[in-house]
BAVEXMAR-675507 format. One line per field, with one value per residue (C-alpha): x, y, z; residue in three letters; residue number from 1. Coordinates in steps of 0.2 Angstrom, whole numbers, plus 5000, padded with zeros to 4 digits. Last residue first. Layout:
px	[X; ...]
py	[Y; ...]
pz	[Z; ...]
marti	[ala; ...]
fiza	[NUM; ...]
// end
This chain:
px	[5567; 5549; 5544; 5527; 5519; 5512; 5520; 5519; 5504; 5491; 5474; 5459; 5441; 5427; 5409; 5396; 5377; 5365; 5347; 5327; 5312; 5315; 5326; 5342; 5348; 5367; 5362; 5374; 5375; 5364; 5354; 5371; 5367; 5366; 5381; 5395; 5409; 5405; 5400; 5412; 5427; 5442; 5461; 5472; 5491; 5503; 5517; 5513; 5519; 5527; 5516; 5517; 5508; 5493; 5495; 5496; 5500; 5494; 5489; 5473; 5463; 5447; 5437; 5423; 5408; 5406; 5406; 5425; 5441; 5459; 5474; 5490; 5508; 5521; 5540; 5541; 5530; 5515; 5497; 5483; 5465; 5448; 5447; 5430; 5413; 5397; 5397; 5408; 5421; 5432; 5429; 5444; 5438; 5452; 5463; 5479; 5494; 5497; 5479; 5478; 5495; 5489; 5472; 5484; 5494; 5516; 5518; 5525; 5511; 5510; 5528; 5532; 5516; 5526; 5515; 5504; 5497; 5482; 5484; 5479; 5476; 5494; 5485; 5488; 5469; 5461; 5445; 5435; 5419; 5408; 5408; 5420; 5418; 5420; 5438; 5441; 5451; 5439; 5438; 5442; 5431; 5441; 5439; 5446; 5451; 5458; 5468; 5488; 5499; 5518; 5525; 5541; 5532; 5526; 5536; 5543; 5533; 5543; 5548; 5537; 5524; 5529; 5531; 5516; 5510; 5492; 5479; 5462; 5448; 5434; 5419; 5401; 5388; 5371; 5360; 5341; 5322; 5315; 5318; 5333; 5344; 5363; 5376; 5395; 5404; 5425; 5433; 5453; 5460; 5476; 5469; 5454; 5448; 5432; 5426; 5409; 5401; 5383; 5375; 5358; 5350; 5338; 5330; 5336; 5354; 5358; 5373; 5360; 5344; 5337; 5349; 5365; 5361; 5379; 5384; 5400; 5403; 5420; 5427; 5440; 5436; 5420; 5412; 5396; 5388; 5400; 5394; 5402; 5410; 5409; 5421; 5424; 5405; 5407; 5406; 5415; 5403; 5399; 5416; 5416; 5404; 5410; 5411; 5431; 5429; 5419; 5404; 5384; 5372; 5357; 5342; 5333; 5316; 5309; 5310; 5330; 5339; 5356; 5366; 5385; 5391; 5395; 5395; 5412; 5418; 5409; 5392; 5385; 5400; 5417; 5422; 5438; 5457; 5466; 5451; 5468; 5462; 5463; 5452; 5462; 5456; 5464; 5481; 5497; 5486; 5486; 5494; 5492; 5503; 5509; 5524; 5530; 5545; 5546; 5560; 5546; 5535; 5523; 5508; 5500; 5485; 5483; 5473; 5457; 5442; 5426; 5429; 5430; 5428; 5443; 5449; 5465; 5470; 5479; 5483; 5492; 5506; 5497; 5481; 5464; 5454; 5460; 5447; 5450; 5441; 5440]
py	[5635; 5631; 5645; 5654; 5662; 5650; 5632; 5621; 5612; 5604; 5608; 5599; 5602; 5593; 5595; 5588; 5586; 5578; 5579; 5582; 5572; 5562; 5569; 5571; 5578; 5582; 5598; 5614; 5615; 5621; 5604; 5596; 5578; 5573; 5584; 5575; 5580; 5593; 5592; 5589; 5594; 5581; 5583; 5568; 5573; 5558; 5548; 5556; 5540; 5528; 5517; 5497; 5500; 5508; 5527; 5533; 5551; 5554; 5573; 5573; 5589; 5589; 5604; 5612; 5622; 5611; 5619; 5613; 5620; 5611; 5620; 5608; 5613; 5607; 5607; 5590; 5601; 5614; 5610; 5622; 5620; 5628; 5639; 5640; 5632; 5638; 5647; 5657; 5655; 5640; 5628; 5616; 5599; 5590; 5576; 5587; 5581; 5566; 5564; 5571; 5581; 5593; 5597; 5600; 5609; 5610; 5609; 5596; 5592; 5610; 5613; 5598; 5600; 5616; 5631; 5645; 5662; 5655; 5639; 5644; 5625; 5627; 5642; 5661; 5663; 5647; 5653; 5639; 5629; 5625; 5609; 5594; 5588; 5570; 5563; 5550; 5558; 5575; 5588; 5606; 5609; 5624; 5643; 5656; 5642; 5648; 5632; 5631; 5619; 5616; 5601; 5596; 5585; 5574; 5559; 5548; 5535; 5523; 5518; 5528; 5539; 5555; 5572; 5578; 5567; 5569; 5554; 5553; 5551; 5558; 5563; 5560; 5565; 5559; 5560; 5550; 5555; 5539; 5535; 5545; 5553; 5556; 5565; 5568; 5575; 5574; 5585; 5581; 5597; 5597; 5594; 5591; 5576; 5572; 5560; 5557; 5549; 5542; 5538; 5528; 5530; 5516; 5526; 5523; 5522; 5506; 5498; 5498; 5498; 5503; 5500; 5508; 5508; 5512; 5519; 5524; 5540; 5541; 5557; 5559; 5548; 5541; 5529; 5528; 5520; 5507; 5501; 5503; 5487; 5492; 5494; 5511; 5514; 5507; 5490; 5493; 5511; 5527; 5535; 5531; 5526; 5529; 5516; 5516; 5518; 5504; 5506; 5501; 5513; 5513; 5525; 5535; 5541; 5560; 5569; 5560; 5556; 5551; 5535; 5529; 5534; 5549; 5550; 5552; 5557; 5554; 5549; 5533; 5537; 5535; 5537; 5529; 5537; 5524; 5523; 5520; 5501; 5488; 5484; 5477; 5471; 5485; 5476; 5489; 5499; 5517; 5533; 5546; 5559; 5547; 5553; 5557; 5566; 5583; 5588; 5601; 5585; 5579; 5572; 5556; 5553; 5534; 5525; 5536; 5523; 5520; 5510; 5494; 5501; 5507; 5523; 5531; 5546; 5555; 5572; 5585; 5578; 5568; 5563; 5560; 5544; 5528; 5513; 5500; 5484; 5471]
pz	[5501; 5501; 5493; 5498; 5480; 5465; 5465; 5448; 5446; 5453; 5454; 5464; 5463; 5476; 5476; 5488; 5481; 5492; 5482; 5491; 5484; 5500; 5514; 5518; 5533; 5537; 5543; 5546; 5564; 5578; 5576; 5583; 5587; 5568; 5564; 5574; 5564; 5552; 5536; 5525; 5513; 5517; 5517; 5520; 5522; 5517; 5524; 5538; 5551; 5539; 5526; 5528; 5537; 5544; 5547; 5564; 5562; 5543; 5544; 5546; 5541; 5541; 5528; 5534; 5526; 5510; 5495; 5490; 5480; 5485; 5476; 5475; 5473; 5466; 5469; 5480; 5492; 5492; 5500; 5497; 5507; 5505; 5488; 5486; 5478; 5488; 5504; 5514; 5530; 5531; 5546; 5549; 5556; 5566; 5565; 5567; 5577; 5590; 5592; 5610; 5609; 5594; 5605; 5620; 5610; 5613; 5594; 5583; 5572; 5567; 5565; 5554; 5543; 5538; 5539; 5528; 5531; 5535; 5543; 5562; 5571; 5578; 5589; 5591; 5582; 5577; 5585; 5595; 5588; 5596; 5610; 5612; 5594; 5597; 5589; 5605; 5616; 5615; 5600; 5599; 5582; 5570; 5568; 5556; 5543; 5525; 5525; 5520; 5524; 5518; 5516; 5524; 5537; 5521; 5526; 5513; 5502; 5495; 5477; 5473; 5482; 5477; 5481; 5481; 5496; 5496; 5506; 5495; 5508; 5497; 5504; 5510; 5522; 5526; 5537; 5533; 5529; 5517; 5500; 5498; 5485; 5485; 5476; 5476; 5462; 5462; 5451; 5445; 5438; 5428; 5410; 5413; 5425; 5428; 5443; 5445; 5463; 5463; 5481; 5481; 5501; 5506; 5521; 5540; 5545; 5556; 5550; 5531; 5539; 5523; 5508; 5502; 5484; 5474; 5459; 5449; 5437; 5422; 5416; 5403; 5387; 5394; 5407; 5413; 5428; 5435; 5451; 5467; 5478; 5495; 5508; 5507; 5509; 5525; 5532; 5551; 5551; 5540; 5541; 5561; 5571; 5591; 5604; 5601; 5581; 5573; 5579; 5568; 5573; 5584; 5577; 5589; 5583; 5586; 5569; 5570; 5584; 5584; 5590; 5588; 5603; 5592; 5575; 5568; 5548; 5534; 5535; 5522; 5521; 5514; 5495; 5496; 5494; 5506; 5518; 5532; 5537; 5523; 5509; 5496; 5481; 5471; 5478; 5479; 5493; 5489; 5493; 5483; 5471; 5459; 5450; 5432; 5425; 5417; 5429; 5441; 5442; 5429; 5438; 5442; 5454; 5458; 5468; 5467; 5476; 5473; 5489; 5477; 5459; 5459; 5449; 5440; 5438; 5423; 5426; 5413; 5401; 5402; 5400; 5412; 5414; 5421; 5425; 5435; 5441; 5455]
marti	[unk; unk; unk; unk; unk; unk; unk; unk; unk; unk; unk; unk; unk; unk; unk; unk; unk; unk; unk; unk; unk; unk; unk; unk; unk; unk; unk; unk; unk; unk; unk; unk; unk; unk; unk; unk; unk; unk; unk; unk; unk; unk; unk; unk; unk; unk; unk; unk; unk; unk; unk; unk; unk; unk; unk; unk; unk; unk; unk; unk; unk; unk; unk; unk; unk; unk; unk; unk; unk; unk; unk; unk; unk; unk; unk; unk; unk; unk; unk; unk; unk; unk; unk; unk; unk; unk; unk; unk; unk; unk; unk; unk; unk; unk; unk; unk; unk; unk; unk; unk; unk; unk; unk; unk; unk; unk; unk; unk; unk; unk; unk; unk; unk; unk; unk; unk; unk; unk; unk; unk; unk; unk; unk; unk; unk; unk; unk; unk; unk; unk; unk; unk; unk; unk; unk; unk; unk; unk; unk; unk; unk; unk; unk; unk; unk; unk; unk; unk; unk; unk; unk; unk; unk; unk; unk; unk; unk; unk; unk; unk; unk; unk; unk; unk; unk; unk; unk; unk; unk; unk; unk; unk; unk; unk; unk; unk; unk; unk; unk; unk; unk; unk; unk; unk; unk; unk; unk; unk; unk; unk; unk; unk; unk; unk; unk; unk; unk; unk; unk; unk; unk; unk; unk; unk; unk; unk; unk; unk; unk; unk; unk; unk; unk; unk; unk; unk; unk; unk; unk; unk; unk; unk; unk; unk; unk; unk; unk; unk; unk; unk; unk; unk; unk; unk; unk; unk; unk; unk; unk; unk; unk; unk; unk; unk; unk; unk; unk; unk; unk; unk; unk; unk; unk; unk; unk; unk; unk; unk; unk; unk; unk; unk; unk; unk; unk; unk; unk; unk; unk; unk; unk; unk; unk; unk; unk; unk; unk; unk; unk; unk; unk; unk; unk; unk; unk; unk; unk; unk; unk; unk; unk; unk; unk; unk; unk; unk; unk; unk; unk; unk; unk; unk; unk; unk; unk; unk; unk; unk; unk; unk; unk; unk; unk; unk; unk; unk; unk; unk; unk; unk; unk; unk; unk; unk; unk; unk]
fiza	[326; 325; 324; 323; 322; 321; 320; 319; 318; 317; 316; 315; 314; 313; 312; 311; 310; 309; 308; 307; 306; 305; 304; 303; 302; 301; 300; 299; 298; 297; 296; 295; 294; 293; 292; 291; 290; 289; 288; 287; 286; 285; 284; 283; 282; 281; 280; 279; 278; 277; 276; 275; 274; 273; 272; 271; 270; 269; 268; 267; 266; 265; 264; 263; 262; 261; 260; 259; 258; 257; 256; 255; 254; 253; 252; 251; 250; 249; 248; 247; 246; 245; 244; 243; 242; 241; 240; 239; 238; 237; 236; 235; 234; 233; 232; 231; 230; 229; 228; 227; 226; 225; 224; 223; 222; 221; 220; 219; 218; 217; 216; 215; 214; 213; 212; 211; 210; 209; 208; 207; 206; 205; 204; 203; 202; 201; 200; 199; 198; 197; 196; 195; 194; 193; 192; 191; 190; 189; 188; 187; 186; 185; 184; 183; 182; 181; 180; 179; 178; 177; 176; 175; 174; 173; 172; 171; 170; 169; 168; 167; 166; 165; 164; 163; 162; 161; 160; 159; 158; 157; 156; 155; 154; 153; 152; 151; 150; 149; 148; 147; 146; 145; 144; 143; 142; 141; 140; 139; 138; 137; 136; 135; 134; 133; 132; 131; 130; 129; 128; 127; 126; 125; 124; 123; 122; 121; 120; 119; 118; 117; 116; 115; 114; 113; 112; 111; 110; 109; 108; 107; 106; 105; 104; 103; 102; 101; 100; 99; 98; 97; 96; 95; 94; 93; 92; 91; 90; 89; 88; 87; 86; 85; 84; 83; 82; 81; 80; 79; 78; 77; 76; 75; 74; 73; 72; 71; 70; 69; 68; 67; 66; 65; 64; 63; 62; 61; 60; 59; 58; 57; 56; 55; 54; 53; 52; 51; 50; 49; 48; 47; 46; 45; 44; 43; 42; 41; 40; 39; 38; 37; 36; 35; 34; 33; 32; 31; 30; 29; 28; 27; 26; 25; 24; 23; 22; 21; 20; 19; 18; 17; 16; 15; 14; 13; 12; 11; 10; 9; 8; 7; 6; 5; 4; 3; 2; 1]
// end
């Protein structure tokens, strides 16, 4: 398949697969003036292995559960690929899929794909664009989507952080510290399905507020921490429109996450495939929430025709701003 680099150092310079319309690599000038990747990927641009290493994933990120909503009164059956569930749009994703090259220029380039009626079982023939731009050392990731017919959809990036590098091997990210402006987060059930509403973060591993070591959150005596073996859950960040909604410190950088979504998941790599240890890298991913098409009290996922998903993503690195690691 094909790769196209945009960006320039000494700020970023990222590079993107058509297959998965995927970020492989994120390189930044570290604290010594030397350059590491900040993503895991797979060495082979062809690959399309398990972990969504830095896809696009949809049609509808995240999990759907039993794999069937209803929508204006008609059941649709979806493809399952995550113990009975749907997951990241199903078993032939948008991750799996190779995207169309729309336009490419100096710093920014945009890739296509028509996800067509029926396609593991959403209704409406849905076209998904995603633009990355990169300046100087911001990568911005715009997703949109139009539809023919009334569908859900929901789209993000799947880009796995370790800040401080990927090469020669990836090393745990448990020293990293977390931060999401989260007041309340989705208790899910053994298999990732949002148990019920939302729950207040407060006194729990799930409050990121102030700030904490990946290694204390996926270590503490939780019952939602012990059932995934850490944090796989959607984060809810209060307000609208384009925010600050994650920060991640390690390696001596620091990463500033802006979305207009209203959550953010947090997985924090337990379980990763290999040849990548356990946490070898932090995944954070603006959304909707989990579970949406059955949850009319939620923001919608619907998308209907004449109407335009948009999802936008910023990211910043650069040298660390406030909490030490030290």
């Amino acid at each position: 398949m094909s790769t196209y680099t945009i960006g320039r150092a000494p700020g970023l310079v990222v590079e993107i697969a058509d297959r998965g319309a995927a970020v492989r690599r994120v390189e930044v000038t570290d604290p010594a003036g030397r350059r590491r990747n900040a993503v895991l990927s797979w060495p082979d641009p062809d690959a399309t292995g398990a972990g969504y290493l830095g896809a696009i994933v949809g049609r509808y990120a995240n999990r759907i559960a039993a794999g069937r909503f209803i929508l204006d009164g008609t059941t649709y059956e979806l493809a399952t690929n995550d113990r009975g569930q749907t997951l990241h749009g199903g078993p032939q994703g948008f991750d799996t899929r190779v995207w169309q090259v729309v336009e490419t220029w100096a710093d920014s380039v945009e890739l296509g794909l028509t996800s067509p009626d029926g396609d593991q079982g959403f209704p409406g023939e849905l076209t998904a664009r995603v633009r990355y731009s990169v300046a100087g050392d911001t990568l911005t990731t715009v997703l949109t989507a139009v539809t023919d017919a009334p569908t859900v959809v929901n789209l993000t990036t799947h880009c796995y952080w370790n800040l401080a590098g990927t090469a020669p091997v990836a090393e745990p990210v448990l020293d990293h510290l977390l931060w999401v402006p989260a007041d309340r987060f989705l208790p899910i059930d053994d298999v990732g399905i949002p148990l019920g509403e939302p729950a207040p973060v407060d006194g729990l591993p799930f409050d990121l507020r102030s700030g904490r070591r990946i290694a204390d959150v996926v270590h503490a005596e939780h019952p939602q921490v012990a059932v995934v073996s850490g944090l796989d859950h959607d984060l809810l960040v209060p307000g609208e429109g384009l925010r600050e909604v994650a920060r991640l410190e390690g390696g001596g950088l620091a990463l500033t996450m802006e979305s207009d979504q209203p959550g953010v998941q947090v997985f924090t790599g337990q379980g990763l495939p290999q040849p990548f240890p356990a946490y070898a890298g932090v995944a954070l991913e603006p959304q909707r929430h989990p579970d949406s098409p059955n949850r009319p009290e939620w923001p919608s996922p619907v998308l209907r025709p004449g109407e335009l998903y948009r999802s936008t993503t910023r990211v910043t690195i650069g040298a660390p701003d406030g909490v030490s690691l030290d």
